[in-house]
C-alpha positions in Angstrom: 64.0 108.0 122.1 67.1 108.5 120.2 68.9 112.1 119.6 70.7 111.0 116.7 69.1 110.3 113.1 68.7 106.7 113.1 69.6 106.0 109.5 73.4 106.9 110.2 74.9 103.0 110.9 78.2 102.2 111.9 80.4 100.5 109.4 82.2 97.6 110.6 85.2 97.0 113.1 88.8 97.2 113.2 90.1 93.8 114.2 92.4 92.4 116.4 93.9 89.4 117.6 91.5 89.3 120.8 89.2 92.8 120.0 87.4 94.6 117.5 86.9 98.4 117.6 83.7 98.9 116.5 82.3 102.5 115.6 79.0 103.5 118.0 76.1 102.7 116.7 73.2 105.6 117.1 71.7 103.5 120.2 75.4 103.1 121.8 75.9 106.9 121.3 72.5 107.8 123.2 73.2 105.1 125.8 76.3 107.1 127.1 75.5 110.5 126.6 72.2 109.9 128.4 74.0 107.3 130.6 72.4 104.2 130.5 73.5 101.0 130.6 73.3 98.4 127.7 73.3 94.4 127.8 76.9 94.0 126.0 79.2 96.4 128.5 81.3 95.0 130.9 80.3 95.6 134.8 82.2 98.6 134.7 81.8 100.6 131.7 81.3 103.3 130.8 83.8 105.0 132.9 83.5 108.7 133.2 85.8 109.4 130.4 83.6 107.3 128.2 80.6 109.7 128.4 82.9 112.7 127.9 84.0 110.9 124.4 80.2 110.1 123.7 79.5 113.8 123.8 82.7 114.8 122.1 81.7 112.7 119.2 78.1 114.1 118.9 79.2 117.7 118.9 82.0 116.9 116.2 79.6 115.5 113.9 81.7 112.5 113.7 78.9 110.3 112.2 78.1 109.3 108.7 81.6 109.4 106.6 83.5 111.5 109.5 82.6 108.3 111.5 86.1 107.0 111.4 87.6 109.6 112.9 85.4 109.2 116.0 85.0 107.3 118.7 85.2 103.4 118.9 84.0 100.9 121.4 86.9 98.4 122.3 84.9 95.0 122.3 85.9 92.2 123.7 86.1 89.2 121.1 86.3 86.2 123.9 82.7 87.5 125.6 81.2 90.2 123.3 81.2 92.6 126.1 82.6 96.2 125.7 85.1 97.1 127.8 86.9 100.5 126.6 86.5 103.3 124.4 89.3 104.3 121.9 88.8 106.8 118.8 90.4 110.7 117.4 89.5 113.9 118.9 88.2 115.0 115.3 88.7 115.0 111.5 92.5 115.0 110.5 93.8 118.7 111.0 97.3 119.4 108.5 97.9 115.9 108.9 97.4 115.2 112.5 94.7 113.5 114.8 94.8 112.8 118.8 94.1 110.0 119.9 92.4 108.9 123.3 91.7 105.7 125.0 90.2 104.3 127.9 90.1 100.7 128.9 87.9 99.7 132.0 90.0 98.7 135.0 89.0 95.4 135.2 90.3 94.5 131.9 93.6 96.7 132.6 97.2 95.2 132.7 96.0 92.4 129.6 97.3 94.5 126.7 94.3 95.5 125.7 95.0 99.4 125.4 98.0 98.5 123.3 96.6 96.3 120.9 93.7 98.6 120.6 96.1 101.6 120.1 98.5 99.9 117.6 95.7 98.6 115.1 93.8 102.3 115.8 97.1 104.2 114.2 97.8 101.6 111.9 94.4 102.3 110.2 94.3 106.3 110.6 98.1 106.0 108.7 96.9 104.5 105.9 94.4 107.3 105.2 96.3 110.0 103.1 95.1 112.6 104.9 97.1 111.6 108.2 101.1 112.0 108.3 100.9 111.8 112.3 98.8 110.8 115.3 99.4 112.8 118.5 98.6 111.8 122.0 98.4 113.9 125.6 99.0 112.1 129.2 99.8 113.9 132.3 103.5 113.8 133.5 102.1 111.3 136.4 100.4 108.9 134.5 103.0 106.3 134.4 101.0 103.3 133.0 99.7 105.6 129.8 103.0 106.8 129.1 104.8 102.9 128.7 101.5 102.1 126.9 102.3 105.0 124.2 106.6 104.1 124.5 105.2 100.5 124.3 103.4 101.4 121.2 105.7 103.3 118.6 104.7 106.8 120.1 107.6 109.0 120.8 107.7 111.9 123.2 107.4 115.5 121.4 106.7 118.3 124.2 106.2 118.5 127.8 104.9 121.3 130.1 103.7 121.3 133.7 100.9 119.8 133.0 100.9 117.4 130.1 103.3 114.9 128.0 102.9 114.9 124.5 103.4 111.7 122.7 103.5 111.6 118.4 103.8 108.7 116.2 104.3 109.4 112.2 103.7 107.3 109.0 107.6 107.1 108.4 107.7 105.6 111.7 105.9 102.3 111.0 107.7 99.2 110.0 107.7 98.7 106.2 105.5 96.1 106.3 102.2 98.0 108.3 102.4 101.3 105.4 
């Protein structure tokens, strides 16, 4: 039984050289915020912070044509299999939309946050409506940090508890405006 109106589809992927980040489909959406598994995840997804952006992007309303400002799966192209979550926080606000990601640890350390990241801000700066994406890691988090650096994210504000990272349209090469 599905909580979501079934006639709302995904649209189709953002692709990479080795992923495609796919908006959830209706049955993908009610698979994680009920929490059960599908055929196509990897052994260890969803990861906690998976479920938490399930249930984010149900209470946003990010489906229909907010949809690509949600959350995407990160699929693996090689096997099929997802194996991370990567999407906005919401519609863009004056401009801006935050960015999360999570990539299940057995895939971690291949690049695959990275590519994920770069083709997910590539595509958000080329809508209008966004000048900058913003991201938040904590001041310990060592890995997420050289993955934003790593990127094109440059740090903006830091308190106790988290880094801000930023990236803006004028900071893209030339040739991905």
């Amino acid at each position: 039984m599905s909580i979501i109106p079934e006639n709302l589809a995904a649209e189709a992927g953002i692709p990479t050289q080795r992923l495609s980040l796919d908006l959830m489909t209706v049955a993908e959406v009610d698979a994680l915020i009920i929490q059960t598994r599908r055929p196509d995840w990897a052994e260890d997804f969803p990861q906690p912070t998976d479920y938490d952006a399930a249930r984010q992007f149900f209470e946003a309303g990010l489906l229909g044509p907010a949809a690509s400002f949600g959350t995407r799966l990160i699929r693996e192209l090689s096997t099929a299999l997802v194996v991370g979550t990567i999407g906005f926080a919401g519609v863009p606000d004056e401009g801006t939309v935050e960015v999360s990601y999570s990539v299940v640890p057995s895939c971690q350390g291949q690049g695959y946050a990275t590519e994920a990241l770069v083709a997910l801000a590539r595509f958000a700066l080329t809508h209008p409506e966004v000048d900058t994406i913003i991201a938040y890691t904590e001041p310990g988090n060592d890995a997420s940090q050289s993955l934003l650096l790593s990127a094109g994210f440059m740090p903006v504000e830091e308190s106790e508890l988290t880094l801000q990272f930023a990236l803006r349209r004028d900071q893209l090469p030339e040739a991905s405006r």
